[in-house]
N, C-alpha and C positions, 0 to 999 in steps of 0.2 A: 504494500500500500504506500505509493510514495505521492505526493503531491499532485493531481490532475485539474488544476484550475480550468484547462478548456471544457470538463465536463460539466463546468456552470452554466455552459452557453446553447445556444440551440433547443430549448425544450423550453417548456414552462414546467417550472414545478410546483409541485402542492403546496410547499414550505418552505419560506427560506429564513433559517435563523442566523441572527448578526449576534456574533458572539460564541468564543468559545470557552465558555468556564465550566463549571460541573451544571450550572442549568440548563447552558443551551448544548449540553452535550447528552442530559439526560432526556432532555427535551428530544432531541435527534435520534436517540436512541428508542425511546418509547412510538416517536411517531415514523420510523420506520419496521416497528416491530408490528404497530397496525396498518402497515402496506401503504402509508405514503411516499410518494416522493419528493424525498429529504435533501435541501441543501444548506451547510452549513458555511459559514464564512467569519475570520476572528483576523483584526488587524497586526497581529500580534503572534505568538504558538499558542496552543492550547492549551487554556491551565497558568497561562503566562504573568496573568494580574493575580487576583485575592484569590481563586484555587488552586493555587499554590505557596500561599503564604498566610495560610490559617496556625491553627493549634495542631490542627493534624487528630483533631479528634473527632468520633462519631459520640455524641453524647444526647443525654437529656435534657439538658438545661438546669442541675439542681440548682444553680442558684437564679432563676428563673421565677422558683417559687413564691421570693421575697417580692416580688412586683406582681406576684398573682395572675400568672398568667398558666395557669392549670393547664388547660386546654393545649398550649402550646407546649407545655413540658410532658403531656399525655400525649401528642403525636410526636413529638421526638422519641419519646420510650419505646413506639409501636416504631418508628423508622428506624431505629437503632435495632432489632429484633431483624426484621425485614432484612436490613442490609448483612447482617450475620449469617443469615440464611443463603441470601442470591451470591453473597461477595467472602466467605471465611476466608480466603486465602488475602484477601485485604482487611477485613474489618475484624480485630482480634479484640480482645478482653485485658483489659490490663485494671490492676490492683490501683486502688486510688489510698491512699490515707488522707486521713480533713483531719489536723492538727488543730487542738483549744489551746487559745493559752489567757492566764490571767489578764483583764484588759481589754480581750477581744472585744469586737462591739456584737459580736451574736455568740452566746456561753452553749455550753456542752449540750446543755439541754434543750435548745432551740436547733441548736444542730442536730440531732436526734431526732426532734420530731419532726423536720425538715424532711429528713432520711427517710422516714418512714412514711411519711408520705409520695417520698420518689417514690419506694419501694411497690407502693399502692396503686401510683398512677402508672408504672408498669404493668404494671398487672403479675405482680410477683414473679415475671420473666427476667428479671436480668441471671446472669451469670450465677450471682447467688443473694441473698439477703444483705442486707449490712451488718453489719455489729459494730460495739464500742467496746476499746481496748482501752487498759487506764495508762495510764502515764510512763509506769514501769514495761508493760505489754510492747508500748509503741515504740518505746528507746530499743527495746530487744531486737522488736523486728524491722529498725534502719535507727541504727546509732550514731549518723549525723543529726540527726534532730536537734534540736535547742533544746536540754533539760528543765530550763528555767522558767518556771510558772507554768510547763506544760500542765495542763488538768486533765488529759486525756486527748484518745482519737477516734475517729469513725472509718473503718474500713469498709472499703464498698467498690464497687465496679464502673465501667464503664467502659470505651471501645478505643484504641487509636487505629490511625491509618494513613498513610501519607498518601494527600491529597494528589496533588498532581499526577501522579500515577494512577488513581484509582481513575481522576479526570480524563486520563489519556483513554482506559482501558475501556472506558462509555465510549469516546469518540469513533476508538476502533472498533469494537461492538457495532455501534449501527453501520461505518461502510461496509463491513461485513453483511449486512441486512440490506445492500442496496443506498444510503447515504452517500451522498458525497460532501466530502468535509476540506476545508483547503483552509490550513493557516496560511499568516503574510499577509491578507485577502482584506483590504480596508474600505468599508462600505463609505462610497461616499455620497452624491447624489442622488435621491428620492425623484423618480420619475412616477408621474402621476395622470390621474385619468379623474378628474374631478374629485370625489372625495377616497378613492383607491388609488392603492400603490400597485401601479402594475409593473413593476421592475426597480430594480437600485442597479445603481453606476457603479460600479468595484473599480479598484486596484490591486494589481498583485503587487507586494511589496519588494518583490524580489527584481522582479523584470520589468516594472513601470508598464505594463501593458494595463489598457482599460478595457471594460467591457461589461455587457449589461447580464442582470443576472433574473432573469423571470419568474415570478412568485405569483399564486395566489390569492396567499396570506403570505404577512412578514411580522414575524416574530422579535423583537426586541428584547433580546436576554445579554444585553453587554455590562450586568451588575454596576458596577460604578462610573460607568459612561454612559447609563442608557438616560440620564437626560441629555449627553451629547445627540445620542440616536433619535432621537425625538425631536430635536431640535433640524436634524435634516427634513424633516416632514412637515413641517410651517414655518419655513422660513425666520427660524430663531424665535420664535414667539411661545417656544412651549416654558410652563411656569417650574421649578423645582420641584420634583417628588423625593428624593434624598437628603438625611442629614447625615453623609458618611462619617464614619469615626477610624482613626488608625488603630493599628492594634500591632505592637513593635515586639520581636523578639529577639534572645540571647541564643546563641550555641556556644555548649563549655564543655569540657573534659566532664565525665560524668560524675554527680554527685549523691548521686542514690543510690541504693544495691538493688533492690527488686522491684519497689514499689514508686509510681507516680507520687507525687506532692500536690493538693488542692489546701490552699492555706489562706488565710485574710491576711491581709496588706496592712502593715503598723502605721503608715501613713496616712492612710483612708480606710482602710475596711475592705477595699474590694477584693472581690476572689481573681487568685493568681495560681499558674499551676506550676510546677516543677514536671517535666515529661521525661522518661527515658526516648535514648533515640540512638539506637545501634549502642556504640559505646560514649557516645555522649548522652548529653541532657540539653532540651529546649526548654528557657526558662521565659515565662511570658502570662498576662499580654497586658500591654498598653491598653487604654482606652480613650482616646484624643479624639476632638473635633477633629477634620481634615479639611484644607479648603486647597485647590489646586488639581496638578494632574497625579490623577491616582496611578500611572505608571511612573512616576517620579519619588514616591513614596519611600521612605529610609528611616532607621534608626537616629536619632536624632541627638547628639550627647545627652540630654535630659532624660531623654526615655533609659537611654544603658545608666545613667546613674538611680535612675529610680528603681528599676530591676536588678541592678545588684544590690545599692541600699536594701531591700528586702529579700533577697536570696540573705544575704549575712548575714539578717535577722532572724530569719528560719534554721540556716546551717551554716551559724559561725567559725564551726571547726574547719570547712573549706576554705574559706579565706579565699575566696574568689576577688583576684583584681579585673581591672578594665582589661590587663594583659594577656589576661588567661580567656579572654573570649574569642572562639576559632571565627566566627563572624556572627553576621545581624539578617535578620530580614522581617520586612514589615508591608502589611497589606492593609487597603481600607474598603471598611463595611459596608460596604451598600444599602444602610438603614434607613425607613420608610420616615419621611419629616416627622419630627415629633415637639414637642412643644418643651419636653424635660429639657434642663439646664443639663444633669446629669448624663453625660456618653453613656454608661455606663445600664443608665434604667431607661434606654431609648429600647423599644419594642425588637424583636427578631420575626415578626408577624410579616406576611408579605401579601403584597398586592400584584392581582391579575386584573388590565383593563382596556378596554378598546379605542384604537383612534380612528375615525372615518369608518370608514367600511370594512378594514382587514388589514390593519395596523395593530398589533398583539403587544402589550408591555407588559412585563415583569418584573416588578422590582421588591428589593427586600427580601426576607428568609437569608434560612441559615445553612450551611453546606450537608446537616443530619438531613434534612427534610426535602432534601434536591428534587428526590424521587417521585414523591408525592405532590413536588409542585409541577413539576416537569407533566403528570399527567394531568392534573388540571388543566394544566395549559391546552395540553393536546387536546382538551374534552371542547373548549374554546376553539380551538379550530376546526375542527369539525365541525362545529354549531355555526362557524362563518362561512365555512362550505356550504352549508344545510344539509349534510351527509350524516347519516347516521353512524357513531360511531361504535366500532368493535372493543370489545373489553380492553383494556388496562391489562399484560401478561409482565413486566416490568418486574413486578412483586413473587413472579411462581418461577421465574426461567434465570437461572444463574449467569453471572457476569463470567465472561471465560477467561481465562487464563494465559495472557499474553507476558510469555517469555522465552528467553534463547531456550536451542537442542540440547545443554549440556555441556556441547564443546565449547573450546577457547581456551587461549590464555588468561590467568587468574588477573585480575587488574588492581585488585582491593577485596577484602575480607569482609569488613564491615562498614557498610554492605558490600554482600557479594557481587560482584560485578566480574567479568571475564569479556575481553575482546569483541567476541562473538555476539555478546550482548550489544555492545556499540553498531555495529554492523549491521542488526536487524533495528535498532532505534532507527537509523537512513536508508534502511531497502523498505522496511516495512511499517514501520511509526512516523514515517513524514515527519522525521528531524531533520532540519538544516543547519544547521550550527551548532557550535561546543558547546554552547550554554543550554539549547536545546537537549541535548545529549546528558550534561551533567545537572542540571536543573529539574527537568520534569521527565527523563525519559530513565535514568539510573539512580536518582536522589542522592549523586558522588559529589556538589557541591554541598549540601549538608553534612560532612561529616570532616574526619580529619585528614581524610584523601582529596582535599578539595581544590587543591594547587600542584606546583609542585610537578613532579614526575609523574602523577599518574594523570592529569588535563594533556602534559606532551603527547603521551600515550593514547590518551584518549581521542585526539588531533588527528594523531596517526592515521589511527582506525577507518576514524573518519573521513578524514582525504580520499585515504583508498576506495573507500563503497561509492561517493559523491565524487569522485574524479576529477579534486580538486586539486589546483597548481599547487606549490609551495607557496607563492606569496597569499594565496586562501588561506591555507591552512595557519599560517601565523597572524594573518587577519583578526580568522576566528577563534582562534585562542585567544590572543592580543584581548579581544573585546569580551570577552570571558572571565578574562583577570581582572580586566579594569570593573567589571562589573559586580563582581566577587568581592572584590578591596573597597569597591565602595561599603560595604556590608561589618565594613572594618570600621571600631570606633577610633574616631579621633582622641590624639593626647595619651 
């Protein structure tokens, strides 16, 4: 599966989504699975903005509950189930502890009942129950913990999975089903037939060619651009439906042994997590206004002093400095306008709604609940066809399993990565680039292979499959690195 832009042209098709993140990829995915024809288009690779720059978690939302949004922490529970199901070799179970300590602004026993109410709005499927461990229990089982004023913990479950990859493996799922998907691809012109879009003007970013892409309906799923996409479609006149918020994170040599960290913040209160991740740890998240381009988005000094200010807080014995962080990366939320002062208690709720005739936007939600929006959407377009639509199979039929044969030379451990893998990222993943490669298609800049001799290598590989010059291939590393170092804190 390598890049066929010309398959945009020449047909009309049922669907065209702008955008490729985890919505308009599950979007793509669900509506080629009910036999539309699927086109997808993202100015950018897939995965390349906010899904690929989450927590990296499939959750519930328990601290959700504080803002009373039941309802939405009861469809995350059931989407978090669902995904377990269709995706195990992605969406895995990982050990949380939720550390009290003296001062907190929510005590032991508000966390408790908190719990137990997750536990409920599950519908007592997760992994297992919670419990509370006392203070002695908790230091046993990860003895970096801060002793001091600990009053106890809540052990309890929930899901990680790294985004971008699981991003990618929707994308390639539906070409597989007939989609055509084409990152680079930057929507630009809205061509119109009084209140319908009967086509958008693309670019491909690679080759400067332009060309029109015929649609039906057009779907608007570009998460934190899609008031940009909307704003192609009335002449700048469309009003804000977003109040994005950043969300910045750390990578550091690892500072847990088994278990995740969900902790409240001595500065504010807010919940922060500690995540294993290979043999590191992603510590995070920020929660900021953002105003600008959300592909420009970065760790900011304040945000790495504010995250490590509270990692020492929680696990002083590490003694984490600025120095000790392998890099940063930071993505913004696509949240629906909200009227709170607070980033923080702004909604994760999303909205589906129409412009003109068969203009579709999507905006808001949170990457657990992709699945379930993505079919909504599709029920939407259908209703704009006036076609009756076929069930929803999204939920029964497993996401497949897109990885190398086995062979290759070994590249890096953790994660495992080998050659062979590079290889089929550019014959069969429609990667173009190292960052492509190491970014969303092997997760090898996240880790401690993230420079260095194994990007050369990585370069390599990829020259070879893409039958690129040398001065490409040091291009595309070149731009790799610099992109990488920017993720580096300053000072």
């Amino acid at each position: 599966m390598r890049r066929e832009p010309p398959k945009l042209t020449g047909k009309t098709f049922d669907l065209l989504i702008i955008g490729g993140g985890i919505l308009g990829a599950g979007i793509a995915r669900d509506a080629a699975m009910r036999g539309l024809s699927v086109a997808l288009i993202d100015k950018g690779d897939f995965a390349s903005g906010t899904s690929s720059r989450s927590s990296k978690l499939i959750h519930g939302g328990f601290r959700y509950l504080e803002q009373f949004e039941f309802a939405l922490v009861a469809e995350s529970c059931r989407e978090r189930r669902v995904l377990q199901q269709i995706a195990p070799q992605r969406v895995k179970p990982i050990p949380f502890l939720l550390p009290v300590y003296s001062g907190d602004p929510r005590p032991l026993w508000k966390m408790r009942l908190g719990m137990t109410l997750y536990d409920l709005l599950a519908l007592y499927r997760n992994t297992a129950r919670h419990r509370t461990l006392s203070a002695e229990a908790a230091i046993e089982a990860e003895p970096t913990l801060n002793p001091r004023g600990l009053r106890g913990a809540i052990l309890y479950y929930d899901c990680q999975e790294d985004d971008a990859r699981f991003c990618v493996d929707n994308i390639l799922h539906a070409v597989e089903l007939g989609a055509v998907c084409v990152n680079y691809c930057e929507a630009g012109e809205f061509i119109s037939n009084g209140k319908r879009v009967a086509a958008v003007r693309a670019r491909d970013v690679l080759t400067g060619d332009v060309f029109e892409v015929s649609a039906r309906v057009i779907v608007n799923a570009a998460g934190p651009w899609v008031d940009e996409v909307l704003r192609l479609s009335n002449d700048g006149k469309a009003t804000s439906s977003l109040s994005p918020t950043k969300g910045a994170h750390l990578l550091l040599p690892r500072v847990t042994r088994t278990h995740a960290f969900c902790f409240q913040a001595r500065r504010d209160g807010r919940i922060m997590f500690v995540l294993p991740w290979n043999d590191c740890s992603i510590v995070g998240t920020t929660d900021t206004d953002f105003a600008g381009d959300p592909g420009h988005a970065h760790a900011e000094p304040a945000d790495v002093e504010y995250l490590l200010e509270q990692l020492n807080q929680l696990i002083p014995s590490a003694g984490i400095k600025r120095a000790d962080v392998i890099t940063t990366f930071a993505g913004v939320r696509a949240l629906l306008n909200s009227d709170a002062d607070n980033p923080s208690a702004r909604s994760r709720e999303h909205r589906i709604h129409r412009s003109g005739e068969n203009l579709i936007t999507v905006a808001g939600g949170k990457y657990t609940t992709y699945r379930l929006i993505a079919r909504q959407v599709v029920d939407r377009v259908y209703e704009t066809l006036g076609r009756r639509s076929p069930a929803c199979r999204t939920g029964e039929i497993a996401l497949p399993v897109y990885q190398g044969n086995g062979a290759g030379t070994p590249l890096s451990e953790k994660p495992f990565v080998r050659d062979s893998d590079v290889v089929r990222a550019c014959n069969e993943e429609m990667a173009t680039s190292v960052s492509d490669i190491m970014y969303r298609r092997t997760g090898l800049a996240l880790s401690r292979q993230g420079d260095g001799p194994t990007s050369e290598a990585v370069s390599r590989s990829a020259a070879t499959a893409l039958g690129w010059s040398e001065s490409q291939r040091v291009a595309s590393l070149t731009a790799y690195l610099d992109e990488r170092r920017r993720g580096l804190p300053a000072g």
